[in-house]
C-alpha positions in Angstrom: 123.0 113.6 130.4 121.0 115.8 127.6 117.9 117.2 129.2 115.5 115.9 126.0 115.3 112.2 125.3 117.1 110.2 123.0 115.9 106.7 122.1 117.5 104.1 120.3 115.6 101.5 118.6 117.0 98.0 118.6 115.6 95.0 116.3 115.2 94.2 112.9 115.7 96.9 109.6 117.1 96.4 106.6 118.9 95.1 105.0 116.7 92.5 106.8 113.0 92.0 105.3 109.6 91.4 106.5 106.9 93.1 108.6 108.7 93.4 111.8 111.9 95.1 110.0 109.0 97.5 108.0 107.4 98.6 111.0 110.7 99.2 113.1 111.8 101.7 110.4 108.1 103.0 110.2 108.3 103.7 114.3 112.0 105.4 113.3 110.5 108.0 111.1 107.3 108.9 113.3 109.7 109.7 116.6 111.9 111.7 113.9 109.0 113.6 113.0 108.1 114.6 116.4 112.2 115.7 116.4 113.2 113.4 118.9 117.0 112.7 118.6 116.3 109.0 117.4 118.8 106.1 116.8 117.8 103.0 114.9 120.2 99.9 115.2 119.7 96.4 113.5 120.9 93.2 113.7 124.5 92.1 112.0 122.9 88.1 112.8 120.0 87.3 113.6 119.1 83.6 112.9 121.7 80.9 112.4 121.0 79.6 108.8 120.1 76.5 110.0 117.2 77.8 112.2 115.6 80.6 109.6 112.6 78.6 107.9 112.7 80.6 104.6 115.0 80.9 101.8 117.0 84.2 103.7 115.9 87.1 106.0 117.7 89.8 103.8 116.3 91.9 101.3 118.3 91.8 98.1 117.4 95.0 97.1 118.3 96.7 100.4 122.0 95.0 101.2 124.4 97.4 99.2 122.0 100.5 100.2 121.0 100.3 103.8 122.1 103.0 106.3 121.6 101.6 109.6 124.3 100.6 112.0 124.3 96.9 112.1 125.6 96.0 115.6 123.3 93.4 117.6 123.8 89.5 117.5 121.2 87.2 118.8 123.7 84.6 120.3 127.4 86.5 120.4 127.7 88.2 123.7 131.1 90.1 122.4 128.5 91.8 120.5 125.9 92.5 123.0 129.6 94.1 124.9 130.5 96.3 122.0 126.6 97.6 121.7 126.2 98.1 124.9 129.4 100.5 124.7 128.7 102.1 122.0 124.9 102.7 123.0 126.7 104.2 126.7 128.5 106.9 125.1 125.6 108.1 123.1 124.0 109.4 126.5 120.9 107.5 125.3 117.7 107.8 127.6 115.9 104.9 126.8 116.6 101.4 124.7 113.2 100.1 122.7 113.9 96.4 122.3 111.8 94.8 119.7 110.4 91.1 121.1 108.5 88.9 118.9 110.2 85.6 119.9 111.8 84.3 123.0 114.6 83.8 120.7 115.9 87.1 120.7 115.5 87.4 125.0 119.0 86.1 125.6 120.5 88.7 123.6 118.4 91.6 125.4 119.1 89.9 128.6 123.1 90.1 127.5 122.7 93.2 126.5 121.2 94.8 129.6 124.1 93.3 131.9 126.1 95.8 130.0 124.3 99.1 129.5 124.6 101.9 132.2 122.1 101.6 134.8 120.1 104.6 134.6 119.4 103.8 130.4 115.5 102.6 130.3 115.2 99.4 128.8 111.3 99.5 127.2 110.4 96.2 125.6 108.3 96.7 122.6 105.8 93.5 122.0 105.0 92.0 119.0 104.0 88.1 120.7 104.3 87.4 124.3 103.1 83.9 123.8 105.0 82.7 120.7 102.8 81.1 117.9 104.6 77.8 117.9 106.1 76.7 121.0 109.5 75.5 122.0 111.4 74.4 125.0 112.8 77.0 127.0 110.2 79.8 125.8 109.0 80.5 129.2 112.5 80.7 130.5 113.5 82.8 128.0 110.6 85.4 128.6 111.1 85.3 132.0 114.8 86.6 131.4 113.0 89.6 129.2 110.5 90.6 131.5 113.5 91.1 134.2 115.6 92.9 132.0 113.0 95.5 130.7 111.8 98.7 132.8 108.4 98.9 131.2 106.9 97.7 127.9 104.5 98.7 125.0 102.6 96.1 123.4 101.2 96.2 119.7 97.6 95.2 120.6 95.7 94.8 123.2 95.2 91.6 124.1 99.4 91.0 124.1 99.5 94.2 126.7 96.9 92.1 128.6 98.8 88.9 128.6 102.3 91.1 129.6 100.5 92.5 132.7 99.6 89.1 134.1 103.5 88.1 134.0 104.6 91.2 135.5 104.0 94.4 138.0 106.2 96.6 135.9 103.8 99.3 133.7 102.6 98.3 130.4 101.2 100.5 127.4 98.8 99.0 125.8 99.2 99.9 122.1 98.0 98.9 118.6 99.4 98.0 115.2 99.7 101.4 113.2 99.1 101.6 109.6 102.3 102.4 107.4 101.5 106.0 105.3 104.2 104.9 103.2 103.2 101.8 101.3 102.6 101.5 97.9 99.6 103.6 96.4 96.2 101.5 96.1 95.4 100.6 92.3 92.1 99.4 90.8 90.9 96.5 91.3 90.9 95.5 87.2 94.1 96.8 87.2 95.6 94.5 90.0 94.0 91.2 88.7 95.6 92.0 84.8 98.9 92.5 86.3 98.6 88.8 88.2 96.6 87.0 85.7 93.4 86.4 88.0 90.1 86.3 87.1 88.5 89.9 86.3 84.9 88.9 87.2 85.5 86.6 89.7 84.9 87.2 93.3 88.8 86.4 95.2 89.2 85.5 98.2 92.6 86.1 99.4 95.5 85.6 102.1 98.9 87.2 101.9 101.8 86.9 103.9 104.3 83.9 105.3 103.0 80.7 105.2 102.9 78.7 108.6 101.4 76.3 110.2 99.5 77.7 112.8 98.0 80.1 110.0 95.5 77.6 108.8 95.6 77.3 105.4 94.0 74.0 105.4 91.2 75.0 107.0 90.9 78.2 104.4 91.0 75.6 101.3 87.9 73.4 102.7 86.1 76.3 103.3 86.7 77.7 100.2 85.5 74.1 98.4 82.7 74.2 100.2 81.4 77.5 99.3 82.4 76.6 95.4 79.9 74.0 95.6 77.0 77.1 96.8 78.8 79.9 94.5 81.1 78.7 91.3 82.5 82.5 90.6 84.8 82.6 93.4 88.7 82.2 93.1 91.4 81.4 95.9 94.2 83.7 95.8 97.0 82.5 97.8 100.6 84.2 98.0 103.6 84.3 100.6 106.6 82.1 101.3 106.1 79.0 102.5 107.7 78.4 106.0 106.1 74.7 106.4 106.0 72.4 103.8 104.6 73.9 100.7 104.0 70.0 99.4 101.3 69.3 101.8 99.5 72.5 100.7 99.3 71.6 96.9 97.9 67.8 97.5 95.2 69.4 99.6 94.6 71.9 96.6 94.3 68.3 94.3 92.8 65.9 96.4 90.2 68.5 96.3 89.5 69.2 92.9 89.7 72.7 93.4 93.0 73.5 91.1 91.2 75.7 88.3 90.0 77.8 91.0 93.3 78.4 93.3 96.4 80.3 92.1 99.3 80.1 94.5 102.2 82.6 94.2 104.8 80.5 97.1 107.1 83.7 97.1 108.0 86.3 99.6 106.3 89.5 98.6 107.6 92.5 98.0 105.6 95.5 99.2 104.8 95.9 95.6 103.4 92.6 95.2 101.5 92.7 98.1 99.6 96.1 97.2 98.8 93.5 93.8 97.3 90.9 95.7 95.3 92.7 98.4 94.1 95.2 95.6 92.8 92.4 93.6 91.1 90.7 96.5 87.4 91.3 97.2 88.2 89.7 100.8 91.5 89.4 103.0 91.3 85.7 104.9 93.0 85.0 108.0 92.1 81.8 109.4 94.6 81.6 112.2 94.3 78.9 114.4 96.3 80.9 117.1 97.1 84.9 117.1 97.6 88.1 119.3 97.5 90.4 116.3 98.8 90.5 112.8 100.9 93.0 110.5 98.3 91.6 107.6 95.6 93.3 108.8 96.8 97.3 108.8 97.4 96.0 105.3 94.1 95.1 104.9 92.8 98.3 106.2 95.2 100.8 104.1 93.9 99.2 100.9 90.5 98.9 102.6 89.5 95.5 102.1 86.9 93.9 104.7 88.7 91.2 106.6 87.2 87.4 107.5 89.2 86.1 110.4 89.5 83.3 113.1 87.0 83.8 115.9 90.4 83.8 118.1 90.8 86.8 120.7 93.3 89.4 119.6 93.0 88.4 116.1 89.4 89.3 115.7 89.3 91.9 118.1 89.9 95.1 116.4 88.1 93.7 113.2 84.6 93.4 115.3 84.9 96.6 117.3 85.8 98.4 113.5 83.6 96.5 112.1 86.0 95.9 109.1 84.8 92.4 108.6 84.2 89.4 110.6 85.0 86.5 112.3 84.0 82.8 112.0 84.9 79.8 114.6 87.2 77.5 113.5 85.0 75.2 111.7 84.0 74.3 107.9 80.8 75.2 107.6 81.1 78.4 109.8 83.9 79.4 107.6 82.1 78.8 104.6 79.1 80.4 105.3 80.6 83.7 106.6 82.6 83.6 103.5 79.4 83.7 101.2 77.7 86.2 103.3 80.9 88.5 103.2 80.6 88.3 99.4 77.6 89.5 99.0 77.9 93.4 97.5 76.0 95.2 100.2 78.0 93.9 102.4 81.7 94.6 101.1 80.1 98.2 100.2 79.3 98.4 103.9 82.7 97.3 105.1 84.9 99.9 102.9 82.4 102.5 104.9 83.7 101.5 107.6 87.1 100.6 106.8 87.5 104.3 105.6 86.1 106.0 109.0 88.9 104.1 111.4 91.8 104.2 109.2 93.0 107.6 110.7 93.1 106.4 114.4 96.1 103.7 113.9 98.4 105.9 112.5 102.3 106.0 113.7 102.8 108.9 114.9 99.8 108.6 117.9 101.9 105.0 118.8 105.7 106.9 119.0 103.9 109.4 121.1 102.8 106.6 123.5 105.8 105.4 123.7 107.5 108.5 124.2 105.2 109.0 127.4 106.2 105.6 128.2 110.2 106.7 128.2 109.5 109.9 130.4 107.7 108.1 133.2 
């Protein structure tokens, strides 16, 4: 076995799309900076058709041009063998297993029935407590917590909720910032290129659209405040994975059409630097959440935040003080929203946006987790 570590990174990458697959390759080029001998491998299948809620988890642009191995299977234990084999002869010192659903447990479970013994398994968290619930989840987890050696969670409050479920040591980590994203552009410049409003004040939320992300909630607030403010526009943009139908009658049963643009599409990283640039405000009105990939976004472009008063959501917002958080209610929503708007106090959030941006940065997390692998 080779004296200096060598780590192979298992989960999503592309060709596959989305913020876990961005971060995963982010993580790979931070450990390759500090010169560890580094492997990244992603999944061949991950979701059976049937079960993915969008339109497809690949990356057009990506399949014909992406250079990671694609062994792993979520439910094909032939190919948690032939991993598992291939991952033994590369004298690996430690496996980082991304987990952000129970789904994927089995297939780490599987998988670490068939690596060598003395190979670390570290289980990197996204969600220990999935957002929407489903038979089997605590079974599943259960399976995951035996089959990992240690784990690093990306916030907090999930490292908190790991070490109730478990004796085994847990890092408690944070969701870096990418350095790699698209380059910030003006404001002016952002709303042209979308066709908003150039004098209006937007409010926006980017990312997948699900249930438990609240959106309902966002669109009575955002009436509300209307009725107190009439220059404010809703900017909403992401795939839909609930029922995109629902979302538009709420738009018209409350009058509020010539104030809302929706863009139901997955975004590109280009698109998204578009629609958080021409935001004034990033909302997140979660009704349940541990952390969230949208808000490194947020603070990269350095736009304040207003999310859900929900613990790990709003907890690195209120100790940055990069925005703030209302209770799940109308009128707390609405009148947080207005006081947000207000220009001293979106001057006084890019202030502080700019002062903490440096201390969630990727390189700091690999080298976390590369303490975590020598232990």
């Amino acid at each position: 076995m080779s004296s200096s570590p060598k780590i192979i990174l298992l989960g999503p990458a592309s060709p596959y799309r989305g913020g876990i697959a961005d971060t995963q390759e982010a993580l790979h080029k931070a450990l390759k900076k500090l010169e560890v001998e580094i492997e990244l491998i992603t999944f061949k299948t991950l979701y059976p058709q049937l079960l993915f809620p969008g339109k497809s988890p690949l990356r057009k642009d990506a399949i014909e041009k992406q250079s990671y191995l694609r062994l792993l299977h979520t439910y094909n234990p032939l190919f948690w063998w032939k991993c598992a084999q291939w991952i033994n002869t590369q004298e690996a010192t430690a496996v980082v297993v991304r987990y952000w659903t129970p789904f994927v447990a089995l297939s780490w479970w599987g998988l670490r029935k068939f690596l060598k013994p003395n190979i670390k398994m570290i289980g990197m968290v996204d969600n220990w407590t999935p957002h929407e619930s489903k038979p089997f989840d605590r079974t599943l987890r259960r399976l995951f917590e035996k089959s990992c050696s240690c784990f690093i969670s990306l916030s907090e409050n999930v490292g908190k909720q790991i070490a109730k479920d478990t004796t085994k040591k847990v890092a408690q980590g944070f969701h870096p910032i990418a350095n790699d994203l698209p380059a910030p552009i003006p404001q002016n410049e952002a709303r042209k290129r979308l066709g908003l409003p150039e004098t209006k004040k937007i409010i926006a939320f980017v990312g997948l659209i699900r249930k438990y992300k609240g959106i309902p909630l966002l669109l009575d607030s955002f009436a509300a405040a209307l009725k107190k403010d009439a220059n404010l526009f809703l900017s909403i943009s992401g795939e839909f994975y609930t029922d995109q139908k629902a979302t538009f009658e709420k738009i018209t049963s409350l009058g509020i059409e010539e104030q809302v643009h929706v863009h139901p599409k997955f975004l590109s990283a280009e698109k998204m630097k578009d629609y958080i640039c021409a935001a004034d405000i990033i909302a997140q009105p979660y009704i349940k959440a541990t952390q969230s990939g949208i808000t490194p976004l947020a603070y990269f472009y350095e736009k304040p935040l207003l999310v859900s008063a929900v613990e790990g959501l709003q907890d690195p917002i209120l100790k940055d003080g990069t925005g703030k958080a209302a209770i799940r209610t109308t009128s707390a929503w609405t009148s947080t929203m207005l006081e947000m708007l207000k220009e001293k106090d979106t001057t006084f959030y890019t202030s502080a946006l700019q002062k903490v941006k440096n201390k969630y940065q990727w390189e700091q997390f690999a080298k976390l987790l590369l303490e975590l692998s020598s232990d």
